[in-house]
VOBAKOL-727662 format. One record per residue (C-alpha): residue number from 1; z negated, y negated, x negated. Coordinates in steps of 0.5 Angstrom, whole numbers. Layout:
(site NUM,(Z,Y,X)),
...
% end
This chain:
(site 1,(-143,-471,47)),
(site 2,(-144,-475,41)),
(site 3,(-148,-473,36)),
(site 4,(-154,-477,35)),
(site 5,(-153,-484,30)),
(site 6,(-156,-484,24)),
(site 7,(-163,-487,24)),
(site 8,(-162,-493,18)),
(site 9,(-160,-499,23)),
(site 10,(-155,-502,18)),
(site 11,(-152,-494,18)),
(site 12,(-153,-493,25)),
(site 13,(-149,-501,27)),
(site 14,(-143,-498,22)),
(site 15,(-142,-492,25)),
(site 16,(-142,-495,32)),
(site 17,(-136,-499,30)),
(site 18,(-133,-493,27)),
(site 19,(-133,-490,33)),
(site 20,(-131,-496,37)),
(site 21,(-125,-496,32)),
(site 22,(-123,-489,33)),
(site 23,(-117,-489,37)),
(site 24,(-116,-484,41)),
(site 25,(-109,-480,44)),
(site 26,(-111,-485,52)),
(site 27,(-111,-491,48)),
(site 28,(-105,-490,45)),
(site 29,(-101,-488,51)),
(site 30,(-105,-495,53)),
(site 31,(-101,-499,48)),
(site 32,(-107,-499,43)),
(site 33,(-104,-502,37)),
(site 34,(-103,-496,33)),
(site 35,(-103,-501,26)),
(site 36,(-109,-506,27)),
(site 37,(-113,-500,30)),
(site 38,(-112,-497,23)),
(site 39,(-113,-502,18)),
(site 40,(-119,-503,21)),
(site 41,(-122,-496,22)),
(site 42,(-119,-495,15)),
(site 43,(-125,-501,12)),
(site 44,(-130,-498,16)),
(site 45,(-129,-491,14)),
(site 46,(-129,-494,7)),
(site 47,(-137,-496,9)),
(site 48,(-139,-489,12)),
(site 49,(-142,-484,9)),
(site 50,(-137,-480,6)),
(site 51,(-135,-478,0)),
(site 52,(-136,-485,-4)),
(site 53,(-144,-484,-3)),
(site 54,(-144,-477,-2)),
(site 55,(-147,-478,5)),
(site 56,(-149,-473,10)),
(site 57,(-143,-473,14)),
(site 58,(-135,-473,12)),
(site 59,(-129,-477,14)),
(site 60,(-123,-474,16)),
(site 61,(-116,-479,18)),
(site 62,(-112,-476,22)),
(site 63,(-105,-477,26)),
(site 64,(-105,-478,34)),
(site 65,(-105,-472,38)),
(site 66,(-108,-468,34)),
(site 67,(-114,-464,36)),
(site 68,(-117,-463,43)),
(site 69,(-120,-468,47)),
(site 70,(-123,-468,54)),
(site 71,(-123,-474,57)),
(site 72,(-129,-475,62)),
(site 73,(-134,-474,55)),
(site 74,(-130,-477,50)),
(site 75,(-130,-472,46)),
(site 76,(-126,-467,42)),
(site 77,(-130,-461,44)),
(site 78,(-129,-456,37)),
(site 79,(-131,-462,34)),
(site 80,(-138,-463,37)),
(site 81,(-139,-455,36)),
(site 82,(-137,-455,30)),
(site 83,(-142,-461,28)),
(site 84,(-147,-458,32)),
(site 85,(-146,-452,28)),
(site 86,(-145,-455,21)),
(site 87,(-151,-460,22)),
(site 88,(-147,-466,20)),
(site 89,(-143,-471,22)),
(site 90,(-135,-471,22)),
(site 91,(-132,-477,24)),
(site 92,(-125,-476,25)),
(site 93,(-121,-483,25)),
(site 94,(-114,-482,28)),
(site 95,(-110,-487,24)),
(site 96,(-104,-484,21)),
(site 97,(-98,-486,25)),
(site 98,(-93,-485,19)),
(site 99,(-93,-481,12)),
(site 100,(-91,-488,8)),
(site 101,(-96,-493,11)),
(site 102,(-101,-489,11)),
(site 103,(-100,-487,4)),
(site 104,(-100,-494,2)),
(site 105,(-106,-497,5)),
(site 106,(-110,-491,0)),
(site 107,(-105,-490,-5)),
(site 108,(-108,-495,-10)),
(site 109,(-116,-491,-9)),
(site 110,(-112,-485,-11)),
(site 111,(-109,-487,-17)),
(site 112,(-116,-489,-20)),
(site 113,(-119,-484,-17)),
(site 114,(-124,-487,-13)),
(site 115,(-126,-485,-4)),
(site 116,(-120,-487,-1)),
(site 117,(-125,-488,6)),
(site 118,(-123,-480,7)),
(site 119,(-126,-475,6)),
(site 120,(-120,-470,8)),
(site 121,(-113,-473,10)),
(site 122,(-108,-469,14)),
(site 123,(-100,-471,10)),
(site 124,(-95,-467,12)),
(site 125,(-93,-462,6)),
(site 126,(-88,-467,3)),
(site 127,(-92,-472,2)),
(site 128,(-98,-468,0)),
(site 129,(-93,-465,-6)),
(site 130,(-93,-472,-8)),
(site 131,(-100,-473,-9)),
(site 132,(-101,-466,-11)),
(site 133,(-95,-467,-16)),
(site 134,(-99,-474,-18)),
(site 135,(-106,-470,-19)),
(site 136,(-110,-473,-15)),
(site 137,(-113,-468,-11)),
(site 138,(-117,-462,-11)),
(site 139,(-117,-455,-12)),
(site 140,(-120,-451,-7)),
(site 141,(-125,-446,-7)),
(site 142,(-123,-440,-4)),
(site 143,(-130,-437,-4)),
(site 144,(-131,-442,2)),
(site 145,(-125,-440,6)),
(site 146,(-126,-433,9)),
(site 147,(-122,-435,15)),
(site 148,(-117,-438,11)),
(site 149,(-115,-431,6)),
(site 150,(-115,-427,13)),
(site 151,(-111,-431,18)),
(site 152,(-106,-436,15)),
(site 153,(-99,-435,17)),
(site 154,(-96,-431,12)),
(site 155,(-90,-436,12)),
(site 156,(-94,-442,10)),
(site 157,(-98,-439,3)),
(site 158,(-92,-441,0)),
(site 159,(-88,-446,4)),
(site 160,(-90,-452,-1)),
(site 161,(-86,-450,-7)),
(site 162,(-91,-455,-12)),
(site 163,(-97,-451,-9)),
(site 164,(-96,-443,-9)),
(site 165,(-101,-440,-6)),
(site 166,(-104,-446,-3)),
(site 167,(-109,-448,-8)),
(site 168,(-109,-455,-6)),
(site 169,(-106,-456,1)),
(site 170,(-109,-451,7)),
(site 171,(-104,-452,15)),
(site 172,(-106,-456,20)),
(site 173,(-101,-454,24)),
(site 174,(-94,-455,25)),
(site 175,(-90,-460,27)),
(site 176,(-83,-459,30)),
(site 177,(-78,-464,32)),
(site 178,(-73,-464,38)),
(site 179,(-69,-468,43)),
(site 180,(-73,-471,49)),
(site 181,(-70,-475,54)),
(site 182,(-73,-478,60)),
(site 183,(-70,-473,66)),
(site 184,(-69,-477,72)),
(site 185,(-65,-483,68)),
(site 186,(-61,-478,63)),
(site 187,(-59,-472,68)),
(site 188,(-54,-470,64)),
(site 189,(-59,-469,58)),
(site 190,(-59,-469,50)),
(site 191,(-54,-463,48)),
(site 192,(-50,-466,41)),
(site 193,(-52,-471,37)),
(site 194,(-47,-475,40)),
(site 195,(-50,-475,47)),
(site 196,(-55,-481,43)),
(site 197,(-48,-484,43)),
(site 198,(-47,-485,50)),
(site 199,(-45,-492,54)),
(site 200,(-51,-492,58)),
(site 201,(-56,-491,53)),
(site 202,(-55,-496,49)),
(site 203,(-62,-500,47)),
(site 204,(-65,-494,50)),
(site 205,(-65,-488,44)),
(site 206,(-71,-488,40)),
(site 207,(-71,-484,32)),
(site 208,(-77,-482,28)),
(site 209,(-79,-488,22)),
(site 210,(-80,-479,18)),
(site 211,(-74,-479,15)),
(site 212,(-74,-471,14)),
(site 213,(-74,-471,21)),
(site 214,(-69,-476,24)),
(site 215,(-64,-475,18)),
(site 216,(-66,-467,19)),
(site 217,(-63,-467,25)),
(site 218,(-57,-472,23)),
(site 219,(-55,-467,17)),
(site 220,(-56,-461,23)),
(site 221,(-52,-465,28)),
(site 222,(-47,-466,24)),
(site 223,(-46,-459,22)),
(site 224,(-50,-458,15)),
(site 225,(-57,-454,13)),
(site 226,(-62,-459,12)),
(site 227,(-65,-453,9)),
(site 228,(-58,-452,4)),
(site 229,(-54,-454,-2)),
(site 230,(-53,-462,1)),
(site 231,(-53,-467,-4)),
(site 232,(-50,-475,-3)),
(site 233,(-44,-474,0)),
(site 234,(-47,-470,6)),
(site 235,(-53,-476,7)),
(site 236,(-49,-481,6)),
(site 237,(-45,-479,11)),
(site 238,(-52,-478,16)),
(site 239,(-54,-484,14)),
(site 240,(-48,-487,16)),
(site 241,(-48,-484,23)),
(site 242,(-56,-487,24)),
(site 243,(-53,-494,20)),
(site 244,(-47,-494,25)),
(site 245,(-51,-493,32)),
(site 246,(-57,-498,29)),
(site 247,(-52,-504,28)),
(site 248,(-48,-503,35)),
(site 249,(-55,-503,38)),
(site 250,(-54,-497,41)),
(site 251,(-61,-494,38)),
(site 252,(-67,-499,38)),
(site 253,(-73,-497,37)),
(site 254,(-75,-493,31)),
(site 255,(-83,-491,30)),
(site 256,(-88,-487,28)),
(site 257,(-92,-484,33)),
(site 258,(-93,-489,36)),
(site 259,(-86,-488,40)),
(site 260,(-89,-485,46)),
(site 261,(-91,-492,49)),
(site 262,(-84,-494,48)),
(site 263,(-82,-486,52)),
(site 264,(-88,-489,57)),
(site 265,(-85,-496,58)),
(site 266,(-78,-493,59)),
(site 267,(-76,-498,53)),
(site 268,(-74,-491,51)),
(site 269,(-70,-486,54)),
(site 270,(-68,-480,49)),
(site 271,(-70,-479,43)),
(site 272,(-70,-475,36)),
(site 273,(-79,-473,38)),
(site 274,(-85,-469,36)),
(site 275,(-85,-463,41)),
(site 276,(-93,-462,42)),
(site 277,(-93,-470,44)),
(site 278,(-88,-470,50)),
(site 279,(-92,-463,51)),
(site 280,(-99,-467,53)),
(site 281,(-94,-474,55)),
(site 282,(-91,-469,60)),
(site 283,(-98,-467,62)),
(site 284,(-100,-474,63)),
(site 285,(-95,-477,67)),
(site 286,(-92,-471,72)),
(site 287,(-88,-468,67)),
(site 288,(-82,-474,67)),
(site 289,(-79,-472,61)),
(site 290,(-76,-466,58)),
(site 291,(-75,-464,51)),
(site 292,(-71,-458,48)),
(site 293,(-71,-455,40)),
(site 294,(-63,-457,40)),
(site 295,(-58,-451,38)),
(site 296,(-55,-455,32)),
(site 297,(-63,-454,29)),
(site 298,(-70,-459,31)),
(site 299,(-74,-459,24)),
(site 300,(-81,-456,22)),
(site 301,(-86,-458,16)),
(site 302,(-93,-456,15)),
(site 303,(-99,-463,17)),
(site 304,(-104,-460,11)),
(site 305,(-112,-461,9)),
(site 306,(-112,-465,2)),
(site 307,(-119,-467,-1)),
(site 308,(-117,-473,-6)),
(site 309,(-120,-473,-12)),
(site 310,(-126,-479,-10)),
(site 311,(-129,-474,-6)),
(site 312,(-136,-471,-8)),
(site 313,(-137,-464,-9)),
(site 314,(-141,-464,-4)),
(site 315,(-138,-466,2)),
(site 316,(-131,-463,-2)),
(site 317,(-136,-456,0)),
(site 318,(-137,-459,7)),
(site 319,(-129,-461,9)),
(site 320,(-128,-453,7)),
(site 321,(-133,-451,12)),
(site 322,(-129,-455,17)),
(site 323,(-123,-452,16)),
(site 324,(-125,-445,15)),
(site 325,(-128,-446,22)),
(site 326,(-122,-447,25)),
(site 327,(-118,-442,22)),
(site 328,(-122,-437,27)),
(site 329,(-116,-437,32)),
(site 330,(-121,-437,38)),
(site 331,(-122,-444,35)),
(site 332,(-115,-446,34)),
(site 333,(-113,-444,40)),
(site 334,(-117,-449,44)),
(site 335,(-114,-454,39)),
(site 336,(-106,-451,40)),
(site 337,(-108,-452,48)),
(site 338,(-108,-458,47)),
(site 339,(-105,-461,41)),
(site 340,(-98,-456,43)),
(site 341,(-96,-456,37)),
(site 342,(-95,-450,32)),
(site 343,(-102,-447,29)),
(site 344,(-101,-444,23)),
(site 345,(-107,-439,24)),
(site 346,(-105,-431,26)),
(site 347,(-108,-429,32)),
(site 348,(-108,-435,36)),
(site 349,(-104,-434,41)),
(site 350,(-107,-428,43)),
(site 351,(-113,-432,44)),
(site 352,(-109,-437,48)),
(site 353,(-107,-431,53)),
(site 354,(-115,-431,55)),
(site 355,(-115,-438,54)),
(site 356,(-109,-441,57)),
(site 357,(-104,-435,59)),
(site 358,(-99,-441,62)),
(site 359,(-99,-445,54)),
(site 360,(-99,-437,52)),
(site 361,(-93,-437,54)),
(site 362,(-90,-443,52)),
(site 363,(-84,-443,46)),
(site 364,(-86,-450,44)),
(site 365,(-93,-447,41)),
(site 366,(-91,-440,40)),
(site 367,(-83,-440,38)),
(site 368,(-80,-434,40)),
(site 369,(-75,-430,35)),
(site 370,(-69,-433,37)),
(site 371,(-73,-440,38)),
(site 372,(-74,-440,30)),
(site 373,(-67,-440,29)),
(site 374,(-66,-447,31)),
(site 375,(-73,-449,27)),
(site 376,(-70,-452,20)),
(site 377,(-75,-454,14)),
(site 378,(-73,-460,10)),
(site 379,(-71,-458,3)),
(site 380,(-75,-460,-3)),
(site 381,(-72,-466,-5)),
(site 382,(-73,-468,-14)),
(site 383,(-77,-474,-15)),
(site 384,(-70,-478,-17)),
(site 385,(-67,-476,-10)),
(site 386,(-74,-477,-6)),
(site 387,(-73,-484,-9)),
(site 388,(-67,-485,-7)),
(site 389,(-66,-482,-1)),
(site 390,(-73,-486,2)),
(site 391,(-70,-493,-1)),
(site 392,(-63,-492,3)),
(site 393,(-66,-491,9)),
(site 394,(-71,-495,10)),
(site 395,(-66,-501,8)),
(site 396,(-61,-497,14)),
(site 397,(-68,-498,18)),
(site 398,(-69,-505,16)),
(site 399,(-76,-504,13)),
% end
């Protein structure tokens, strides 16, 4: 259940409406307007009591699909425990649909310094570099984070080249990216890149507006290590294979999270997707789709906690009491079970066996050996190539 609301009635009427402008993984499967939805939760959030006035809870924006959620009460269950336990309020506002637009919407806050509306954000790692590189967050203190020193993957300490030693960023989870294609309509499955290309898909593909994960999979298809020495010849080469299939009218449909309803409305029949949504998509619609890690390579990345810079130092305190909390593998297994994304936290797939022995099992949350082959990073770009790669793609995407 929902922790008690504040007893200051204009308090208590601004949380209300937070609350009901939460949107939550149902609603968007429903077609819940992913951007009007956030823009709003993004203004209300600004008038919460988050960092900006040092209040008694914290604000956490974060993507879709991303914590465990149990529909007959409403709630995210490890959230209200930890409330319970912590004895503050966490109003988690799920309205990250795209590294970019979210960026936009708080970028100017950041700039000067000021509560962005959150508390903590969870960007992926490439888009955390940015800012990190910018100076706009803050270090975190790891006298608070018992969990975090013991339990972190030893790939991810690292895995950020701007932040050795994850000073300024901690791992949500992982994000990995394949292929999916609706089962009964594509038969033959999506097994090359060229597959997308077929004549009875046209207007029917769907790319991801993340640039690292669809010309990632672009660059892997087309024989090249998204990981590697590439350059311009190599992208310009992708990005033509995406130009080509976009202006044919071959791939239609280009977004953020939100692609799942065009999967749902069938607008959509195979598409370059994030594995942990067509896991809990499947899960909620008798399985109509099937997603696979592709041989030429899916990509992975990091979703990491930031604290920007106009969060107070006490709440900054608070927001390391949460992440620390999850990074008990007891506690993230119950959020892998139902996000089905990668946790970066050791021991929780040995918790997931007690828990869920089936998710135990399941490559898609915990890669096998074999499966980490075919799971390529991005590499990092410099600030002049990120400039450039970004423009020509989203002039390709028409955005």
């Amino acid at each position: 259940m929902n922790r008690p609301l504040p007893e200051d009635p204009i308090v208590r009427n601004i949380v209300q409406m937070i609350r009901g402008a939460q949107f939550n993984r149902r609603q968007l499967l429903r077609g819940a307007a992913a951007g009007a939805a956030g823009i709003g939760a993004l203004g209300l959030a600004s008038c919460a009591g988050g960092g900006g006035g040092g209040g008694d809870g914290i604000v956490w924006g974060n993507w879709t699909y991303y914590l465990d959620y149990d529909s007959d009460t409403d709630t995210n269950p490890t959230l209200e425990a930890f409330m319970e336990q912590a004895g503050f309020e966490v109003q988690y506002i799920e309205d990250i649909d795209d590294n970019n637009t979210f960026y936009g919407k708080i970028k100017d806050q950041l700039k000067l310094g000021q509560f962005t509306g959150y508390d903590t954000i969870t960007f992926t790692d490439w888009m955390n570099a940015r800012i990190i590189e910018a100076n706009q967050v803050q270090e975190f203190d790891y006298a608070n984070l018992p969990n975090v020193t013991k339990n972190m993957v030893d790939s991810q300490w690292d895995a950020l080249d701007v932040d050795p030693g994850r000073k300024f960023s901690v791992p949500w989870q992982l994000p990995a990216s394949g292929w999916v294609w609706n089962t009964k309509e594509v038969p033959k499955g999506i097994k090359t890149l060229d597959d997308f290309l077929r004549p009875e898909l046209k207007g029917k593909v769907g790319v991801l507006s993340e640039m690292r994960d669809t010309m990632g999979m672009i660059l892997a298809g087309l024989g090249y290590d998204p990981a590697g020495q590439w350059g311009d010849k190599e992208f310009d080469e992708a990005l033509a294979w995406l130009d080509d299939g976009i202006q044919s009218g071959q791939i239609k449909n280009i977004k953020g999270n939100s692609y799942t309803q065009d999967l749902q409305r069938g607008d959509t029949l195979a598409a370059m997707a994030w594995t942990g949504d067509v896991i809990m998509l499947n899960a909620e619609n008798d399985n109509q789709w099937t997603m696979e890690v592709p041989e030429s390579g899916g990509m992975i990345a990091a979703d990491s906690f930031t604290v920007p810079n106009g969060t107070s130092k006490e709440n900054k305190a608070k927001v390391e009491e949460m992440i620390d909390y999850y990074y008990d593998p007891e506690v993230m297994a119950q959020v892998a079970d139902y996000a089905t994304f990668v946790p970066p936290v050791k021991g929780t797939q040995e918790a997931m066996k007690k828990l869920n022995p089936e998710n135990a099992d399941n490559p898609l949350i915990f890669p096998s050996d074999k499966d980490w082959e075919h799971l390529l990073t991005f590499r990092t770009l410099s600030p002049a190539e990120d400039k450039k790669y970004s423009t020509e793609f989203q002039n390709v995407l028409g955005l």
